[in-house]
C-alpha positions as CSV (number, residue, x, y, z in Angstrom):
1,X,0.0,0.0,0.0
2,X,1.0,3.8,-0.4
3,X,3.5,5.4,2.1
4,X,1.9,8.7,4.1
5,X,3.9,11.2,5.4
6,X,3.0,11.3,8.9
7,X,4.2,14.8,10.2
8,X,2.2,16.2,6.9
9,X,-1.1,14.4,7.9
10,X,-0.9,15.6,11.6
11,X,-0.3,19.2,10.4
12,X,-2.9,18.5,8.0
13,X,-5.5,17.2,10.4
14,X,-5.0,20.4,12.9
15,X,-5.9,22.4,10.6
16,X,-9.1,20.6,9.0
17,X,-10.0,20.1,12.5
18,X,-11.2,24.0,12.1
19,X,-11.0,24.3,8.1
20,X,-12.7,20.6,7.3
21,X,-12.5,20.7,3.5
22,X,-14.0,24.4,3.2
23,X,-17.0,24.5,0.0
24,X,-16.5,26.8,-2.4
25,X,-19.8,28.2,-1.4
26,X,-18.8,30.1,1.7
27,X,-15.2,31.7,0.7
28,X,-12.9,33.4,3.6
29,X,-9.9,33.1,2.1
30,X,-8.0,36.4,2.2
31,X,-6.8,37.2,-0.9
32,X,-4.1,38.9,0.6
33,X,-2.3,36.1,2.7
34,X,1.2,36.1,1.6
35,X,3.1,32.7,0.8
36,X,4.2,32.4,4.6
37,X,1.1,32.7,5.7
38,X,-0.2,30.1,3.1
39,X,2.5,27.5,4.1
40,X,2.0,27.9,7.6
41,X,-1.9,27.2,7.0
42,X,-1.1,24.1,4.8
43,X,1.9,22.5,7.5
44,X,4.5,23.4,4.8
45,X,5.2,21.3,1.7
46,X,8.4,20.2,3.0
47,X,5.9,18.7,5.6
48,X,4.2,16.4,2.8
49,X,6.8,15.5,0.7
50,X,8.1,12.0,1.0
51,X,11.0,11.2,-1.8
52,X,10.0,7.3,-2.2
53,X,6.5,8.1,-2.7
54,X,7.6,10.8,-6.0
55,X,10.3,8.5,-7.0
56,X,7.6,5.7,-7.5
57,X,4.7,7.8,-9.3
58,X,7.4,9.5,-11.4
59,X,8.2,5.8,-12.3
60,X,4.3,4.8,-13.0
61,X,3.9,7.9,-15.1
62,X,5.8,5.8,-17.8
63,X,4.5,2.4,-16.7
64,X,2.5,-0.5,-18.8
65,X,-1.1,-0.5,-17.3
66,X,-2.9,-4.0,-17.7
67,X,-6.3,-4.6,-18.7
68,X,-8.9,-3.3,-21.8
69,X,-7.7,-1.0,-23.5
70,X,-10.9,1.0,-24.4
71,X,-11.6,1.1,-20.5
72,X,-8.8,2.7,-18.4
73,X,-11.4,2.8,-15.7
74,X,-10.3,-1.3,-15.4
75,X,-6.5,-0.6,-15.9
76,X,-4.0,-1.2,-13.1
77,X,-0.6,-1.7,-12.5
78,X,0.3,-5.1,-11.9
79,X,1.0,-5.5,-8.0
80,X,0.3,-7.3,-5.5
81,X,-3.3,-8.7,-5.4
82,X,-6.3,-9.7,-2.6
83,X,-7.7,-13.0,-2.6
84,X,-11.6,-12.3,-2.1
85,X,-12.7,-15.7,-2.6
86,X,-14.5,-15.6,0.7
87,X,-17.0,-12.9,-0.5
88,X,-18.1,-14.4,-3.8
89,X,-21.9,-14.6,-3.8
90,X,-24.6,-15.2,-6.3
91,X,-26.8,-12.9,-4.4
92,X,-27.1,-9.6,-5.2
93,X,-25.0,-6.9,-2.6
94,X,-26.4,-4.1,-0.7
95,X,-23.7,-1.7,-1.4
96,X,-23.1,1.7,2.0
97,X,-21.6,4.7,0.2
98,X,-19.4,7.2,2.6
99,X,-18.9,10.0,0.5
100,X,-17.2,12.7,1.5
101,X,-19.8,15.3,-0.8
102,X,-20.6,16.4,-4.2
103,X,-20.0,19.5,-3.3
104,X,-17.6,20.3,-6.5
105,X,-18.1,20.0,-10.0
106,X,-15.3,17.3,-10.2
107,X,-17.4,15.4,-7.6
108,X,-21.1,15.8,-9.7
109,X,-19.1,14.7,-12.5
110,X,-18.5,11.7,-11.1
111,X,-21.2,10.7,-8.9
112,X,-23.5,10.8,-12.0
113,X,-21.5,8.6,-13.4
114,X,-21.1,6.3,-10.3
115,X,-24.9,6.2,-10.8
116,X,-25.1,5.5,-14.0
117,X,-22.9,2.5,-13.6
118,X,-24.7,2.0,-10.2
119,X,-28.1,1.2,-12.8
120,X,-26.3,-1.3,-15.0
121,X,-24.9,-3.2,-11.8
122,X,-28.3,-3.3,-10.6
123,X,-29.6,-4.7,-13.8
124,X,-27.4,-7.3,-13.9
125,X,-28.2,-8.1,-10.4
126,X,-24.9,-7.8,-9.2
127,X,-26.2,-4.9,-6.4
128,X,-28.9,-4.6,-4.8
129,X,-29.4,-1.5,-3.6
130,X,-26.4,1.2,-2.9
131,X,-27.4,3.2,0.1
132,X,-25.4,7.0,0.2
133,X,-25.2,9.2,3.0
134,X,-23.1,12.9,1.9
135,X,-20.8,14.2,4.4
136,X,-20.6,17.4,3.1
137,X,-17.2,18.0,3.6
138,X,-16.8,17.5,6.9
139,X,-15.1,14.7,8.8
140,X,-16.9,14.2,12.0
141,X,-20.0,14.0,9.9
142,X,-18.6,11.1,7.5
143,X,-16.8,9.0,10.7
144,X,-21.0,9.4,11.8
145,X,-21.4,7.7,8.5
146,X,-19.7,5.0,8.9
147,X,-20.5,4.3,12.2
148,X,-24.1,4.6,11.2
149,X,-23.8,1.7,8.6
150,X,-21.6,-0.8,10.7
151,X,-24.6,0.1,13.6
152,X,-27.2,-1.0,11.4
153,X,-25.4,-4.0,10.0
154,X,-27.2,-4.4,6.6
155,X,-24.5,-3.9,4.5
156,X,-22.9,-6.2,2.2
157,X,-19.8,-4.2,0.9
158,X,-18.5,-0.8,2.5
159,X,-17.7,1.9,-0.4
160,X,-15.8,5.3,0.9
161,X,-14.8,8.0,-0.6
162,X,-12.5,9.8,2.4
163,X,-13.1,13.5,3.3
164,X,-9.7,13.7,4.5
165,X,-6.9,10.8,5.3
166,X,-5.6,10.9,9.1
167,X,-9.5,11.7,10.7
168,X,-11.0,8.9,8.4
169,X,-8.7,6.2,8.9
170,X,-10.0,4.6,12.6
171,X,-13.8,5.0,11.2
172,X,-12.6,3.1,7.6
173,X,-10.7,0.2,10.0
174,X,-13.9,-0.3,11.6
175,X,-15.6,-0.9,8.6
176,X,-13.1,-3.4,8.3
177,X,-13.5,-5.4,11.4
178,X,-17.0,-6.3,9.9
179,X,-15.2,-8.9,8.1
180,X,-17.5,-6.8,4.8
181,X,-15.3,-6.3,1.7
182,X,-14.1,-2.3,1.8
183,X,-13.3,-0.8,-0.8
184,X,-11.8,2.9,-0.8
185,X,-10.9,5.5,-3.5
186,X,-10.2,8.6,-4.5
187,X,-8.6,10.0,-1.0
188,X,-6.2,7.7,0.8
189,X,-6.3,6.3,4.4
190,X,-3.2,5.2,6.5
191,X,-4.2,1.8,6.9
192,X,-3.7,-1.3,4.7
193,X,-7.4,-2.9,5.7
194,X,-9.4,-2.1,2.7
195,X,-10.0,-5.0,0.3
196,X,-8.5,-2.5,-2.6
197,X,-7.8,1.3,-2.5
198,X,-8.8,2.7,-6.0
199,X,-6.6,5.9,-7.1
200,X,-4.9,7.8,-10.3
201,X,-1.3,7.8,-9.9
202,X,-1.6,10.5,-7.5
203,X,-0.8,13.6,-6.7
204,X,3.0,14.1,-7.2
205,X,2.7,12.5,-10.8
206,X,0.3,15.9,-10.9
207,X,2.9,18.0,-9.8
208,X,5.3,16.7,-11.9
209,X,3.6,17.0,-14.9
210,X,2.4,20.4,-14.5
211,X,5.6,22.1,-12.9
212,X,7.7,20.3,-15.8
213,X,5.0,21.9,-18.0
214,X,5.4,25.2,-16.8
215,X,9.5,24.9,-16.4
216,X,9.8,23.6,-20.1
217,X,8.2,27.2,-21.4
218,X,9.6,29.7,-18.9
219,X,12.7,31.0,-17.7
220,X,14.5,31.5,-15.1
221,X,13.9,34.0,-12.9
222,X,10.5,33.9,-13.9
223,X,7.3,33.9,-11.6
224,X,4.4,31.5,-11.1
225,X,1.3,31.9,-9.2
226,X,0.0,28.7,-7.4
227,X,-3.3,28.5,-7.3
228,X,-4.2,25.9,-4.6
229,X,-8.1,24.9,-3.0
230,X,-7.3,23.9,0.6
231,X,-4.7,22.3,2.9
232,X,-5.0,19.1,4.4
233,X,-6.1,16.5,1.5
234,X,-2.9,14.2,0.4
235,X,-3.6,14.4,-3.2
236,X,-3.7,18.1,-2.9
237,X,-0.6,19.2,-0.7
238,X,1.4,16.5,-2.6
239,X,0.6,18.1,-6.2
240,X,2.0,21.3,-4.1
241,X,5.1,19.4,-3.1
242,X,6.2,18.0,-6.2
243,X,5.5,21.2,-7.8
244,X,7.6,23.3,-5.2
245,X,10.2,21.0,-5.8
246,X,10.7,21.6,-9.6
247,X,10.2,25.2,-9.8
248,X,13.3,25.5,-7.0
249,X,15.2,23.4,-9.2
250,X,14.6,25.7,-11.8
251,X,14.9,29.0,-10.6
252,X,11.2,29.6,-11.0
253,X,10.1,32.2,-8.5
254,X,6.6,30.6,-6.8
255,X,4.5,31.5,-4.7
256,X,1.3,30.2,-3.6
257,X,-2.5,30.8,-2.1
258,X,-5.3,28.9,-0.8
259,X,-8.5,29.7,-3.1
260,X,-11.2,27.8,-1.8
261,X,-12.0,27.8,-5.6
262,X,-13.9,31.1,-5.3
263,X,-13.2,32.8,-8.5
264,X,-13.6,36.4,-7.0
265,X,-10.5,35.1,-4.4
266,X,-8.7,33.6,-7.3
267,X,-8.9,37.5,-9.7
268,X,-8.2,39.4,-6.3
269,X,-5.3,37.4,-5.8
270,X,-3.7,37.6,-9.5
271,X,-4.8,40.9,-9.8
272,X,-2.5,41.7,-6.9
273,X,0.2,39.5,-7.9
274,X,0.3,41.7,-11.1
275,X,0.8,44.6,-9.5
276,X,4.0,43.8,-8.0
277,X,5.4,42.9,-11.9
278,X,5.3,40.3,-14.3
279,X,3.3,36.6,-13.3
280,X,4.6,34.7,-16.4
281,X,2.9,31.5,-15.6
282,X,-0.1,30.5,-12.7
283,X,-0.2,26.4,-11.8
284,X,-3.1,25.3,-10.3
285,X,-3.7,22.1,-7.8
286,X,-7.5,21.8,-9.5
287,X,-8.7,23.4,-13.1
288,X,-11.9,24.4,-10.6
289,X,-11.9,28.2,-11.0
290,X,-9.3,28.5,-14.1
291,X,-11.1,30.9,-16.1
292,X,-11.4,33.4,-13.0
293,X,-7.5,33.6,-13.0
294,X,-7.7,33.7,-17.1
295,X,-10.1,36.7,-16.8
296,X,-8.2,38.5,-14.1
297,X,-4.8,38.7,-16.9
298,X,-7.6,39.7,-19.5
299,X,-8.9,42.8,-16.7
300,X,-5.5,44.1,-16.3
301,X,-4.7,43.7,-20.0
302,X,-1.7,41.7,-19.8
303,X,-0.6,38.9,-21.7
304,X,-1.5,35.8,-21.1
305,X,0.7,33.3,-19.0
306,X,1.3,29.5,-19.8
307,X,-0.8,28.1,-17.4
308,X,-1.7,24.9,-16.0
309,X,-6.0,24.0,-15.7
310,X,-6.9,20.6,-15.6
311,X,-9.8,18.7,-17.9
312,X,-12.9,20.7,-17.0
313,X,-14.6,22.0,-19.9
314,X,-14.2,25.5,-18.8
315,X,-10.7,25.5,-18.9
316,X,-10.9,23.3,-22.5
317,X,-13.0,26.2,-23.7
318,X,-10.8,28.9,-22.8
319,X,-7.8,27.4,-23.6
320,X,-9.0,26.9,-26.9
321,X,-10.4,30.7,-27.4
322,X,-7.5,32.7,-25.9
323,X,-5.1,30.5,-27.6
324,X,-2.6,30.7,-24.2
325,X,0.1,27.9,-23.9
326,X,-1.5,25.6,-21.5
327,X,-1.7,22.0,-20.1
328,X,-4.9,20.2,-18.7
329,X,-3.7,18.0,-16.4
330,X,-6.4,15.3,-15.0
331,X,-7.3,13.4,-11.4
332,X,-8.9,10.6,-13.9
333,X,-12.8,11.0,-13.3
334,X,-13.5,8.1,-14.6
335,X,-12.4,6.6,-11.2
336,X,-15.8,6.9,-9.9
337,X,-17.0,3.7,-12.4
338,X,-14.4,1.8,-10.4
339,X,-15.5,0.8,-7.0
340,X,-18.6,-0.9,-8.4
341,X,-17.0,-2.9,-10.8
342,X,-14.9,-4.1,-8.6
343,X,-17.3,-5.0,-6.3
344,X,-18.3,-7.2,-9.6
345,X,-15.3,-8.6,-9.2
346,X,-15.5,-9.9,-5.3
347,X,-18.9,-10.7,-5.7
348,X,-17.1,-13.1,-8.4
349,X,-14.4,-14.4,-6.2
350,X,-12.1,-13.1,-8.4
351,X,-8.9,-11.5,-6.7
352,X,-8.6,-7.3,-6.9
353,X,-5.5,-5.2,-6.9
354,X,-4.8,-4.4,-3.3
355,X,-3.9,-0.9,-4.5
356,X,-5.8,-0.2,-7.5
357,X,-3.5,2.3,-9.4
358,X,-5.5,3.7,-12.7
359,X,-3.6,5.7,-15.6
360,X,-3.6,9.6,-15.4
361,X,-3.0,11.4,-18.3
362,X,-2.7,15.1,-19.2
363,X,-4.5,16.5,-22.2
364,X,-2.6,18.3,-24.5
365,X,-2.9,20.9,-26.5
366,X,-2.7,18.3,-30.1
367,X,-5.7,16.6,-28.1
368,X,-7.4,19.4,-26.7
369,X,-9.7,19.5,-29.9
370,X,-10.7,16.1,-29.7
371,X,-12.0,16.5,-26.3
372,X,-13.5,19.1,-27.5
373,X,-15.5,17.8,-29.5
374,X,-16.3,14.6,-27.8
375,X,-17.6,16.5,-25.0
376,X,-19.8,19.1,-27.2
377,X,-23.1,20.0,-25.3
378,X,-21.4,18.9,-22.1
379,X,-22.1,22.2,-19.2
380,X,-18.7,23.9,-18.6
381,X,-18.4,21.7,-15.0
382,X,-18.3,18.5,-16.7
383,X,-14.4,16.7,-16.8
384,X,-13.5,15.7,-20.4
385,X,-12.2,12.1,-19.2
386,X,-15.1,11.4,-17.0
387,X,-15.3,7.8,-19.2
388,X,-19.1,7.1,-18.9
389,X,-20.3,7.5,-23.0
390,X,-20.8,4.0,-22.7
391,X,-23.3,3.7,-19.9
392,X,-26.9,4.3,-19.9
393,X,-28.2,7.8,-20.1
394,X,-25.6,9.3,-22.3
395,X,-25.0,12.0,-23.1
396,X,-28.5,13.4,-21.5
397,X,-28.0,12.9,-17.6
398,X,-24.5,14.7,-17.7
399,X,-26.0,17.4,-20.0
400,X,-29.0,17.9,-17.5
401,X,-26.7,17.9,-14.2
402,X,-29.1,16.8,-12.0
403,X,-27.7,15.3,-9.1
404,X,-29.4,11.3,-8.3
């Protein structure tokens, strides 16, 4: 299983103790905080880093990912597997969904298509019934979650999405002790318990590819503005880390601010950036608020920098129209299909990677069109690799954005 940095996680958890993985919807960020006062919020990068873990997904960035080709929801690196002969069953699963909230468009995107896969399971009669309770961002709320499902004691197969990694991890070892399969994605935990842990590469193979982005087409000397949501979450602060890391390598002046994704924070922040001199490039640990920082260069009528999104349409859109030399990197949406088909799997016996690693890929700009145009009609909060065009529904229920 993954390595966690420890001292980063305790920092981490202080602080979400009073900051629990803030909404966008109730911003009160200052847009003034300096970089200081940014780290100090966040525990530090240096605090998060851990050398192994970068080494490794710098490593699986180039590595040969098994299974269907046409599906990287189902690819994995080979590793080490778990033997889940003891759940196989011909009856079908009541499925318990922690989830930490939908309370992003990254999120929506993906719990619509959770749901959508949710349907064909169902048809198939390989689930039941998947019962979800929303945390809403908050920890305390989803460790009343869990406890509320192991309490009741009609699940079949524990699914949890964590809110944050240190706070969750006793709550997600009880689900364990049930003896219930537990499958857990998205946000780690710092225990090896769950049946498989279902992830992208991660957050350094983020960082990488965005600061190496950003380092290829700037010079030295030059300044970035990091862009980042919120402290606390793993595959946040280590995107920061790896990030920090190259552009001090480089010579690339950074510095960074907490956004909660509120796009009036995110102009007020560049806008003051830009009056202390140039801001050749802005990297961003989610695309969620992209075209706020985008609009705040076209306000002050300066030029463009080469900037970092991610797959949100918004960005896509923007990126195309401006023309600005960007990259859209991607925390593989598709992710969300995952957890119930490989509770397809266990209900089959068959064995599950123990940590499920999927492929994470940047869209470039030679692909951007083709996204483009794949995802016409799509709102602008809808991710570009969200992989659901072959489930039920399509394109309609991602078009229509109403939340099951």
């Amino acid at each position: 299983m993954r390595r966690t940095p420890l001292k980063g996680l305790l920092a981490g958890a202080a602080v979400l103790a009073v900051l629990t993985a803030c909404s966008t919807e109730d911003p009160d960020t200052d847009a003034a905080d300096d970089t200081t006062a940014s780290e100090e919020e966040g525990g530090g990068s240096e605090e998060w880093f851990v050398q192994a873990d970068y080494d490794e997904q710098m490593a699986q960035m180039d590595a040969t990912f098994s299974g269907p080709e046409d599906q990287p929801w189902l690819q994995y690196i080979d590793g080490p597997t778990t033997d889940t002969a003891e759940f196989k069953t011909n009856k079908p699963m009541k499925v318990c969904f922690a989830n930490a909230s939908i309370s992003n468009p990254w999120r929506q995107t993906g719990w619509i298509t959770m749901n959508q896969q949710l349907e064909v399971l169902q048809k198939n009669g390989v689930i039941s019934d998947m019962e979800t309770r929303d945390a809403g961002d908050d920890d305390n709320q989803q460790i009343a979650d869990i406890d509320y499902f192991i309490s009741e004691g009609n699940c079949d197969a524990f699914v949890i999405s964590p809110n944050s990694t240190a706070a969750m991890t006793p709550a997600v070892e009880r689900a364990c002790e049930t003896g219930k399969p537990v499958v857990v994605f998205d946000r780690g935990v710092q225990t090896d318990c769950p049946t498989t842990f279902i992830h992208p590469i991660g957050g350094y193979a983020w960082g990488i590819a965005t600061a190496n982005f950003l380092v290829d087409n700037l010079e030295e000397g030059d300044k970035v503005v990091a862009l980042r949501i919120l402290p606390g979450v793993d595959v946040l602060e280590t995107r920061w880390a790896a990030a920090e890391k190259i552009f001090d390598e480089a010579g690339i002046e950074a510095v960074d601010h907490f956004t909660e994704a509120n796009p009036e924070t995110i102009k007020s922040i560049i806008t003051d950036e830009l009056t202390k001199g140039e801001v050749a490039g802005v990297w961003m640990d989610a695309g969620d608020g992209a075209v706020a920082a985008i609009e705040a260069f076209e306000d002050a009528g300066m030029d463009y920098p080469v900037m970092t999104g991610e797959d949100e349409m918004s960005f896509l859109r923007k990126w195309e129209e401006t023309g600005l030399t960007g990259l859209a990197p991607v925390y593989s949406n598709f992710q969300w299909r995952t957890p119930l088909l490989a509770l397809e799997m266990i209900a089959k016996g068959e064995p599950v990677p123990t940590e499920w690693v999927l492929p994470q890929t940047p869209i470039a700009e030679d692909e951007r069109a083709a996204y483009l145009e794949a995802n016409d009609g799509m709102p602008d909060g809808h991710y570009a690799k969200f992989g659901g065009e072959d489930l039920p529904g399509y394109p309609q229920v991602w078009q229509e954005r109403q939340m099951p």
